[in-house]
C-alpha positions, 0 to 999 in steps of 0.5 A, spaced: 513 539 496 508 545 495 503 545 500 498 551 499 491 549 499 493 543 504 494 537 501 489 532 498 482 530 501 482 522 502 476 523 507 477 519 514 484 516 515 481 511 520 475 508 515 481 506 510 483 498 510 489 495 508 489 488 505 494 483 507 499 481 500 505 477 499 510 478 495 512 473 489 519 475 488 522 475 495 516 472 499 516 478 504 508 478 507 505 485 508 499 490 509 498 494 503 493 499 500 492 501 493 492 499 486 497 496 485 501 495 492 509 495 492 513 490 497 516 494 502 522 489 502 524 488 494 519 494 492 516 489 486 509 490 484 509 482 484 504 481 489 498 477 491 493 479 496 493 473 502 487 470 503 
């Protein structure tokens, strides 16, 4: 991985917020970020925030 020129700005890393989610395939309940979260057990993309 290159890393001229630093690496890439997200701002404060302590003011972003993690969702918690589930995962539909293998059930697994996690704390995820992003779009399109991906289950740290299974690696699917079929998750559901948890309400």
């Amino acid at each position: 991985m290159c890393t001229v020129g630093g690496g890439p700005d997200i701002g404060d890393v302590e003011s972003l917020s993690s969702k918690g989610y589930i995962c539909q395939d293998c059930g697994n309940k996690f704390k995820g970020m992003g779009r399109r979260p991906r289950c740290p057990s299974c690696q699917s993309r079929n998750v559901k925030p948890v309400e």
